[in-house]
VOVOVEX-352574 format. One line per field, with one value per residue (C-alpha): residue number from 1; residue in three letters; x, y, z. Coordinates in Angstrom, 3 decimals. Layout:
N
i	[NUM|...]
aa	[Ala|...]
east	[X|...]
north	[Y|...]
up	[Z|...]
# end
This chain:
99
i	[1|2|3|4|5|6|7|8|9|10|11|12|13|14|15|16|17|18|19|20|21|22|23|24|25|26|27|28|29|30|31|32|33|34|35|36|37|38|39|40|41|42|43|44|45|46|47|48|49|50|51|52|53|54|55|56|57|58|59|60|61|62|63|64|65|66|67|68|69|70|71|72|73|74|75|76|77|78|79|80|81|82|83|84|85|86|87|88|89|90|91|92|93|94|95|96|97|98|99]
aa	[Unk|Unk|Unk|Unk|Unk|Unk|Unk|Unk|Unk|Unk|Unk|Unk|Unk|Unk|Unk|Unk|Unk|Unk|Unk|Unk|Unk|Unk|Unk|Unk|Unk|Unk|Unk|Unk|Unk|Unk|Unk|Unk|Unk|Unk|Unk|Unk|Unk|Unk|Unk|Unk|Unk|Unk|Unk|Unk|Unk|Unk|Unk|Unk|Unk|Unk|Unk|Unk|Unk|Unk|Unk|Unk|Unk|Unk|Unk|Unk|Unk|Unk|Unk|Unk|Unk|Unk|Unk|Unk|Unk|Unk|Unk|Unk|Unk|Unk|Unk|Unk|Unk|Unk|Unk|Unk|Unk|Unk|Unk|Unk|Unk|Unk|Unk|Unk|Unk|Unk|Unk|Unk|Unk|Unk|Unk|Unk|Unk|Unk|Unk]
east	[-93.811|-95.207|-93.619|-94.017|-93.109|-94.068|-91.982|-88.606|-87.168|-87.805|-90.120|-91.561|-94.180|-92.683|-93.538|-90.515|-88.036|-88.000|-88.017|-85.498|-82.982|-83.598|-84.023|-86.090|-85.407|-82.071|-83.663|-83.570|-87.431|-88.048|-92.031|-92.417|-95.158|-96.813|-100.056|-101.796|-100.803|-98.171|-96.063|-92.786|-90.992|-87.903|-84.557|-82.177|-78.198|-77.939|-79.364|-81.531|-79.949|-82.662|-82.645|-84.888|-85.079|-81.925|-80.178|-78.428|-80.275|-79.603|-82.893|-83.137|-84.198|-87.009|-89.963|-93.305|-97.006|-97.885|-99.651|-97.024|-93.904|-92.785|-89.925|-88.910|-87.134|-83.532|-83.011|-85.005|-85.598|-82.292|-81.090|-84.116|-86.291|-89.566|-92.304|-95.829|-98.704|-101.844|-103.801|-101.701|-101.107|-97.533|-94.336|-91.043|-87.728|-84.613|-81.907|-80.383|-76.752|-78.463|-79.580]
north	[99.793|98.149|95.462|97.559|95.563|98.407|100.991|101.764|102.457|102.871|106.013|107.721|110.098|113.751|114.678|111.508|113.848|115.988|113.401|111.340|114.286|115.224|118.619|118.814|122.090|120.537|117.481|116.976|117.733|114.995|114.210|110.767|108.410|106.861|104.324|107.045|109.487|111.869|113.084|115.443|113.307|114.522|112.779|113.089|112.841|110.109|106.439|105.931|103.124|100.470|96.883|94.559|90.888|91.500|92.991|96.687|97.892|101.197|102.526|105.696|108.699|109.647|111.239|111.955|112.765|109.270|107.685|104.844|104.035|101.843|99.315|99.031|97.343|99.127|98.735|96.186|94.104|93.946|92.513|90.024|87.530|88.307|85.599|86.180|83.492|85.610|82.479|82.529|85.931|85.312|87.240|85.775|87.714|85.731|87.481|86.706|85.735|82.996|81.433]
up	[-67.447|-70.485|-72.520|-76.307|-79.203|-81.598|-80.092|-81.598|-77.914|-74.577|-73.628|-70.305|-69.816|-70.062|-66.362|-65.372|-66.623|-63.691|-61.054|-63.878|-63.787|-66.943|-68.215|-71.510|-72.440|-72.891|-74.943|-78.973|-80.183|-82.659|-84.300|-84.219|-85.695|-82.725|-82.350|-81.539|-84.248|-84.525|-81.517|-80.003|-77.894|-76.420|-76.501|-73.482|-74.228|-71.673|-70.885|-68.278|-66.322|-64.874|-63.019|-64.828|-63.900|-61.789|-64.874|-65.528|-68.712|-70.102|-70.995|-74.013|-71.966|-74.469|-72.839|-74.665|-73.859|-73.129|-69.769|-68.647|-69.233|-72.448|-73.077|-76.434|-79.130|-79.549|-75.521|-73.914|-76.457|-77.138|-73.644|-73.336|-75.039|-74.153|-73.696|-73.429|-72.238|-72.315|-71.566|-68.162|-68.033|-67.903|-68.985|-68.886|-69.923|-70.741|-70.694|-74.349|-72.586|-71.280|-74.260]
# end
């Protein structure tokens, strides 16, 4: 997945639904303004729940025509401080409890 600091949320690419157990005929249809342009992306009634950096993190189950997965700013960002040396090519996530 990739760290996004310009997406609202989380997001996966619309073929994870299936394998996700997500239906999206059963998903809210919403355009949305993206970087590249305007999209549908479908919303899901229920968090994704992940493990990142040994933490539970309940991802939103949006799903849109994108290539990888994105973590966003209303769920990820919102359980860690993210941290990025590009001269090291480094990420670190704190978790913001631990601040």
């Amino acid at each position: 997945m990739l760290v996004d600091s310009g997406a609202d949320c989380s997001c996966f690419p619309e073929g994870f639904a299936e394998v996700l157990g997500v239906d999206l005929n059963s998903c809210e249809a919403n355009a949305v303004h993206t970087g590249n342009g305007l999209a549908t992306h479908y919303c899901g009634a229920e968090p994704i729940p992940a493990i990142i950096a040994e933490r539970k993190v309940l991802l939103s189950a949006n799903f849109g025509p994108i290539g990888v997965p994105v973590l966003g700013r209303d769920d990820f960002f919102s359980v860690f401080l993210v941290e990025i040396n590009h001269l090291d090519r480094t990420v670190v996530l704190t978790p913001h409890d631990l601040r």
